[in-house]
VOTIZA-290239 format. One record per residue (C-alpha): residue in three letters; x negated, y negated, z. Coordinates in steps of 0.5 Angstrom, whole numbers, padded with zeros to 4 digits, always signed. Each point is the difference from the previous one (the first is absolute). Layout:
N
alaXYZ ...
***
This chain:
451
unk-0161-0292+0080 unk+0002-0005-0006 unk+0007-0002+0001 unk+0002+0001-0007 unk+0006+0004-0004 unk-0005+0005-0003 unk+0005+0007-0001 unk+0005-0002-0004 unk+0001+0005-0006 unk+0002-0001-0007 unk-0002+0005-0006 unk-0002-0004-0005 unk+0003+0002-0008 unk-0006+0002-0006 unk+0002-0008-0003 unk-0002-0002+0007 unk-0007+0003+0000 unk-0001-0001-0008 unk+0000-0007+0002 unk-0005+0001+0006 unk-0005+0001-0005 unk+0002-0004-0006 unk-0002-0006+0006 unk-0006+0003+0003 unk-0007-0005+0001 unk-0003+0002-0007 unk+0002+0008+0002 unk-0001+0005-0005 unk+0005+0005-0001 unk-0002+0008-0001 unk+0006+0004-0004 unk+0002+0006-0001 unk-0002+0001-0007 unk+0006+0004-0002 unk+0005-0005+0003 unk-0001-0007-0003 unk+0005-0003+0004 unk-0001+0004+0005 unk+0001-0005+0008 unk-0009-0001+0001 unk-0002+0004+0005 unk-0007-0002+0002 unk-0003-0007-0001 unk-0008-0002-0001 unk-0001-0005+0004 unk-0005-0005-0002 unk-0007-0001+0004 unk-0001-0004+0005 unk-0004-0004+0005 unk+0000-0001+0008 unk-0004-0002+0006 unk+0000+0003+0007 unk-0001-0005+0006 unk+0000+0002+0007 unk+0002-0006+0003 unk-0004-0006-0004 unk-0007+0004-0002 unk+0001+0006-0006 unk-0001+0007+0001 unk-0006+0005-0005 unk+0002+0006+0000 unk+0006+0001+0002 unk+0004+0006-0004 unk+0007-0001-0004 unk+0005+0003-0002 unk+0006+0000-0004 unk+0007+0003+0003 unk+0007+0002-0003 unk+0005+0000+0006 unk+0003+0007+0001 unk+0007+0002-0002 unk+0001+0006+0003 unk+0002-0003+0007 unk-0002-0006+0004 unk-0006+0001+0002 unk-0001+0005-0005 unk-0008+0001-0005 unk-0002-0006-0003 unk-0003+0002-0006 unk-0008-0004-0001 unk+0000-0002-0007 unk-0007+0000-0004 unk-0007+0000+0004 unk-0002-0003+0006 unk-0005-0006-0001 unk-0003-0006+0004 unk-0002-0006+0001 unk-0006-0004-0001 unk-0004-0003+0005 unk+0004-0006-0002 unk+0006+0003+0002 unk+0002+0000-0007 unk+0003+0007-0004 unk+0003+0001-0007 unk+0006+0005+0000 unk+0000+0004-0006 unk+0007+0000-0004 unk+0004+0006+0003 unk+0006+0004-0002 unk+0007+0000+0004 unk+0007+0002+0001 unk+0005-0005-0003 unk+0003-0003+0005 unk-0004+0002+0006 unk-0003-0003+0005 unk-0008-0001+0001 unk-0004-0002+0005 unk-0009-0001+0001 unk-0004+0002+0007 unk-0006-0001+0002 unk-0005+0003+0004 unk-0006+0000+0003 unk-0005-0004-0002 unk-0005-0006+0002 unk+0003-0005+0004 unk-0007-0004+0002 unk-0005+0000-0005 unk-0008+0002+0000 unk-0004-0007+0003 unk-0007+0001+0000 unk-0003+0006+0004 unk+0008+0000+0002 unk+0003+0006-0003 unk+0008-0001-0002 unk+0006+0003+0004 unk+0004+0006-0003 unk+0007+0000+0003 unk+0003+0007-0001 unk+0007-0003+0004 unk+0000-0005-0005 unk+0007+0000-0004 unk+0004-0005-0003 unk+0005+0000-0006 unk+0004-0004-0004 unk+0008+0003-0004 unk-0002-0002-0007 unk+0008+0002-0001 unk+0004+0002-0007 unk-0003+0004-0005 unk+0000-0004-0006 unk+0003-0006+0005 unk-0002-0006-0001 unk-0002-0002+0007 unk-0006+0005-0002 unk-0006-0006+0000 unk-0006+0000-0004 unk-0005-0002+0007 unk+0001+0004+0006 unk-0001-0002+0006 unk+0000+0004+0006 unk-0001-0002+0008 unk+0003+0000+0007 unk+0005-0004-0003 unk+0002+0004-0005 unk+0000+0005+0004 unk+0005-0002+0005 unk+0004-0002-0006 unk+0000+0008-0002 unk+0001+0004+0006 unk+0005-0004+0003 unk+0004+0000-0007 unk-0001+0006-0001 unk+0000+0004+0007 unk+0007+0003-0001 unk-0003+0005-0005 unk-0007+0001+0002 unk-0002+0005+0004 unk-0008-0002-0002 unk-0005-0003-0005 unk+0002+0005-0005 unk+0007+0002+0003 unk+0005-0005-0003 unk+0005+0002-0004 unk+0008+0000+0000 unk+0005+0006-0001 unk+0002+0000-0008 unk+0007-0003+0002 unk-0003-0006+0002 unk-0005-0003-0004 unk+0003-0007+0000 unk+0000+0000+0007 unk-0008+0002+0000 unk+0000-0006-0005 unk+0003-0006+0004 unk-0005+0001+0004 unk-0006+0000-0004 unk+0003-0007-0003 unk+0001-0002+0007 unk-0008+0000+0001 unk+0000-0006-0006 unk+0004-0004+0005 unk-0005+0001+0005 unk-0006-0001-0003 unk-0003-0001-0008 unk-0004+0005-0001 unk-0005-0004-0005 unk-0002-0004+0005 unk+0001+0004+0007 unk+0004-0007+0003 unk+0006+0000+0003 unk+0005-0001-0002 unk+0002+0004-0006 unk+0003-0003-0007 unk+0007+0003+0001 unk+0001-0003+0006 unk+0007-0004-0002 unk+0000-0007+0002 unk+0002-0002+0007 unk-0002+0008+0002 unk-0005+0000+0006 unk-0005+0004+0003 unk-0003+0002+0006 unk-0007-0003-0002 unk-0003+0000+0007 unk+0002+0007+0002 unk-0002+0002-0007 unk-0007-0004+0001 unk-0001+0004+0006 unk+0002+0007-0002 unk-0006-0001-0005 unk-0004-0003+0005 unk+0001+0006+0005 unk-0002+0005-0007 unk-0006-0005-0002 unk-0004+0001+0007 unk-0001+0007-0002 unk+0000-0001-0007 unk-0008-0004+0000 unk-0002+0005+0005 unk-0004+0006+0000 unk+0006+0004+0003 unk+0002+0004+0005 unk+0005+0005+0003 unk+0005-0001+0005 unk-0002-0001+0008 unk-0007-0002-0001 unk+0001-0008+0000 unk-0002-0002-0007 unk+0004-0004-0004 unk+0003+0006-0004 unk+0000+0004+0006 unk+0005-0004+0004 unk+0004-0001-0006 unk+0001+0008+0000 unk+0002+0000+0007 unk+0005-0004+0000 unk+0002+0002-0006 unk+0002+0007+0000 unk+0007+0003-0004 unk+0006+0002+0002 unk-0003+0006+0003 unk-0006-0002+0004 unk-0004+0001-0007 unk-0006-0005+0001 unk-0001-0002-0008 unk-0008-0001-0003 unk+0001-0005-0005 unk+0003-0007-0001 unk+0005+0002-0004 unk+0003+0005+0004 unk-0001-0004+0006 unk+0004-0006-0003 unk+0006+0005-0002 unk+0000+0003+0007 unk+0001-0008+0002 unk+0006+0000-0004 unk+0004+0005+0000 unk-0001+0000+0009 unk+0000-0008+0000 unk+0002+0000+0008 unk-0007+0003+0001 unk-0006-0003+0004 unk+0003-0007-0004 unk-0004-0004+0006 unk-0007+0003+0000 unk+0000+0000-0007 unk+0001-0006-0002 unk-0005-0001+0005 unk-0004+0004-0005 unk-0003-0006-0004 unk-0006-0005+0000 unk+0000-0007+0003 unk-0002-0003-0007 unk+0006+0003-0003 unk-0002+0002-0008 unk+0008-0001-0003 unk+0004-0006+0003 unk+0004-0002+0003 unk+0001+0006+0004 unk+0005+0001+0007 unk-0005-0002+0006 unk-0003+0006+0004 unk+0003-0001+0007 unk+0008-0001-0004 unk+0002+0007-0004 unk+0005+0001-0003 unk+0006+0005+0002 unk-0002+0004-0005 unk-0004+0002-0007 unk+0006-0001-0004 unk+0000-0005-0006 unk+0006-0003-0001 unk+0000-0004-0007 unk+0006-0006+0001 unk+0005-0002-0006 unk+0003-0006-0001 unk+0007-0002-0005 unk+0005+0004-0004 unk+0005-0003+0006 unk-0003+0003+0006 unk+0004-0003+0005 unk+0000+0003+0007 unk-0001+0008-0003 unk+0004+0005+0004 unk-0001+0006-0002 unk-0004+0003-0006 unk-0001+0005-0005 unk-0003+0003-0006 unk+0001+0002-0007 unk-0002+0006-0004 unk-0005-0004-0004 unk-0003-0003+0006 unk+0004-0007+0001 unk+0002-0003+0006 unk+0007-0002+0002 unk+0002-0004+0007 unk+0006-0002+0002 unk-0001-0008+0002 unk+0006-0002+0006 unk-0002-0007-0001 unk+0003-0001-0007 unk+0005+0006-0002 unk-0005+0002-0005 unk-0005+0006-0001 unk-0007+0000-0003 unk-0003+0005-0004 unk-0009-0001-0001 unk-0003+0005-0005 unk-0005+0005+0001 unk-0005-0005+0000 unk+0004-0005+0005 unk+0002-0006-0006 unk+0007-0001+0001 unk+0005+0002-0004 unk+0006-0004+0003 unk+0001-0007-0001 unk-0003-0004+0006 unk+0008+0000+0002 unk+0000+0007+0000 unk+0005+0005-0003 unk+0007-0003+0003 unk+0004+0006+0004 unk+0005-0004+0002 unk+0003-0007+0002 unk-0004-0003+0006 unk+0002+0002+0006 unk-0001+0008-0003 unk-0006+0001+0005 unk-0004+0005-0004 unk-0003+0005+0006 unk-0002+0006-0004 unk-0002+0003-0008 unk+0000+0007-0002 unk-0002+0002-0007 unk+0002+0007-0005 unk-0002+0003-0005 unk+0001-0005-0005 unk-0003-0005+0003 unk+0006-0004+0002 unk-0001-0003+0007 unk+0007+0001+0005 unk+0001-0006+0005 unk+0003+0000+0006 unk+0003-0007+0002 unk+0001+0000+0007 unk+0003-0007+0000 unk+0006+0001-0004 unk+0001+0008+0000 unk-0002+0002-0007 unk-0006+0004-0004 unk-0002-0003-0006 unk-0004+0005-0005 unk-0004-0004-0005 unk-0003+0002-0007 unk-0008+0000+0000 unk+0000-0008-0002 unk+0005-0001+0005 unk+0006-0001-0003 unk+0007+0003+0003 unk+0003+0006-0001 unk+0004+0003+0005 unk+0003-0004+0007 unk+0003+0005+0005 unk+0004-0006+0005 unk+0004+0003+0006 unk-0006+0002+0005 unk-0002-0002+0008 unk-0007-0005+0000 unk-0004+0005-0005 unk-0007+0001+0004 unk-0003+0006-0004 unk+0000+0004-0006 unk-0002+0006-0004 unk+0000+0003-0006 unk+0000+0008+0000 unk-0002+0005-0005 unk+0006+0000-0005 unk+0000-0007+0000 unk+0005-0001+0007 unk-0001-0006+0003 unk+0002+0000+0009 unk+0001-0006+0004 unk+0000-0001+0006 unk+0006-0005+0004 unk-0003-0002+0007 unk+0006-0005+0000 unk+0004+0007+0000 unk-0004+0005+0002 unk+0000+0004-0006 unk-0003+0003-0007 unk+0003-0002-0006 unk-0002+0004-0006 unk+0001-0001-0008 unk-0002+0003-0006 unk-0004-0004-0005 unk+0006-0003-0004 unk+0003-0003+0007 unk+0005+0005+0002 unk+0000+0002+0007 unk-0001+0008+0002 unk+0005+0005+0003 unk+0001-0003+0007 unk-0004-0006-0001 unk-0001-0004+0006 unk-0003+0004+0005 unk+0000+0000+0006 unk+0000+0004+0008 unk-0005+0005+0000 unk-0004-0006+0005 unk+0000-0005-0006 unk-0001-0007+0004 unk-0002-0006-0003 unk-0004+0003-0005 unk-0006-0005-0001 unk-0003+0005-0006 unk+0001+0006-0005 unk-0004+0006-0004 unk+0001+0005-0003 unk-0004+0006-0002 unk-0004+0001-0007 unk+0006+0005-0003 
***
């Protein structure tokens, strides 16, 4: 799995989608013809070039095709957009213009194809195991490029992103209430890979972000070494057939392809962590990469941020729009990265108090205002989506945690009282407001169920 914020979900209003296609990367837009100002819904995406590269040698004949991610629940049909086509000897591939949804997501699969060319009498090999992808992103969205390129790296870059929603090559898709949140996570492969040149790291990376550049170089390199080869199924000890052992499901599944074998990697990433990484060539293709003999603990790729204040985070949470807030105890302040990681909080944060507050947990409602429970001088602090000071309730017992109910009430637990204080979104304590008995003993952490 990716630790990212993926799900959050927000509706987006006409204006917001009519913009989308007025910005889009030369798209052209398809209107009803009795509703000139009707809000666009498809676009005409341009033709555009690519290459398929398994490893550092291209790859003839491999099949492509074009996805729209499904909106009729996670992991739902993706719909395949236009006619399939394949690559040249060269590796090369010209992608005819398309049509698609404003405002959905697109992503292109390979497969198939000839990862070791002819030499003389030598015929070519034919991989039919071979699956490599890259997400493209927002129909109409300027992150679409005009050249592709579609390798390992590309590969890991979109599995791991978009593991939460896939449930195979042609099953990616999100539930209709969620669309941003299926959205974030196409626009987290741009920070972990530029899909124009199929390197590491993406454009999108904010400044000081890092990557795990080694793990990913090794996730590439367990998929390359059974990408340029003749294929194979699981237990019979080639390349791609010890690549499926290792790589079942959930559910004991073996997978068939590289792709598949990728998302089960990500979606069980504690599973056979150590034989897998020793699923690589001595004469590594992508570097640097983690040394054979020393695993990571997991298959997880975990993009590390910097700024907005971060000082000694606590606690953390998301918004609607896929923003991330987290509580610093380090400087009585609290840091908000939008869905991309870029900081919105200055680099001293969002102030929740004098020094001294101690900030030990944040909670966002439905408006997008972020609740703070300041367990140093007794107080919860609600700030405004650009962190501004709304509402300070005083008077509570070193507030260790918080949570915001369906109607908008927001529960803090008091370890220093052994109680559960409640209030309304305005700041005004409930009826019985604080509770305690019912074995409430220094409670460290509070939830509250969805309604």
């Amino acid at each position: 799995m990716m630790h990212r914020c993926h799900r959050g979900a927000i509706l987006l209003g006409a204006a917001a989608v009519a913009a989308l296609g007025a910005t889009g990367c030369g798209t052209s837009v398809s209107r009803s013809a009795s509703a000139a100002n009707a809000v666009p819904t498809t676009l005409t995406v341009p033709a555009s070039k690519g290459i398929v590269m398994g490893g550092q040698q291209p790859v003839a004949g491999v099949t492509l095709q074009l996805y729209q991610a499904g909106t009729s629940g996670y992991g739902s049909l993706a719909t395949a957009l236009g006619s399939p086509t394949q690559t040249l000897p060269s590796g090369n591939f010209n992608l005819p213009s398309y049509t698609c949804a404003a405002g959905s997501q697109v992503y292109l699969v390979g497969t198939g194809g000839q990862p070791i060319a002819a030499v003389g009498s030598i015929p070519a090999v034919t991989n039919n195991n071979l699956a490599l992808m890259v997400g493209l992103g927002t129909c109409g969205g300027t992150d679409l490029n005009t050249f592709i390129n579609v390798n390992e790296l590309t590969t890991v870059a979109t599995v791991w992103a978009l593991s939460p929603f896939m449930t195979g090559i042609a099953n990616i898709g999100t539930s209709s209430t969620n669309t941003a949140g299926l959205a974030n996570a196409f626009a987290a492969i741009n920070e972990l890979v530029n899909t124009s040149n199929g390197a590491l790291s993406g454009p999108a990376l904010p400044s000081g972000a890092t990557l795990p550049i080694t793990e990913i170089n090794a996730l590439a390199d367990i998929l390359e070494q059974c990408v340029n080869s003749g294929g194979g199924v699981a237990g019979d000890l080639s390349g791609c057939g010890t690549l499926f052992q290792l790589a079942p499901n959930a559910g004991g599944t073996f997978p068939t392809d590289t792709i598949t074998a990728a998302m089960n990697m990500a979606q069980t990433p504690g599973r056979n962590v150590a034989a897998l990484n020793r699923l690589r060539s001595t004469q590594p293709v992508f570097t640097p990469a983690l040394d054979v003999n020393s695993p990571p603990t997991a298959w997880t790729i975990a993009i590390t941020y910097v700024g907005g204040g971060l000082s000694a985070p606590t606690s953390i949470a998301t918004d609607a729009a896929g923003a991330v807030w987290l509580s610093n105890g380090g400087n009585a302040s609290v840091t908000k990265l939008n869905s991309s990681g870029t900081p919105v909080s200055t680099s001293s944060g969002f102030s929740t108090g004098a020094a001294g507050a101690a900030p030990a947990a944040v909670a966002v409602d439905a408006s997008g205002n972020a609740w703070v429970a300041n367990a140093g001088n007794g107080t919860i602090v609600e700030l405004s989506p650009a962190g501004g000071t709304m509402n300070t309730v005083s008077s509570l017992n070193a507030p260790g945690s918080i949570a915001v109910d369906g109607l908008g009430n927001i529960w803090v637990g008091n370890p220093g009282a052994s109680t559960v204080s409640a209030f309304t979104g305005s700041g005004a304590a409930l009826a019985g407001s604080p509770f305690g008995g019912a074995g409430i003993s220094s409670p460290t952490s509070v939830a509250v169920t969805p309604k």
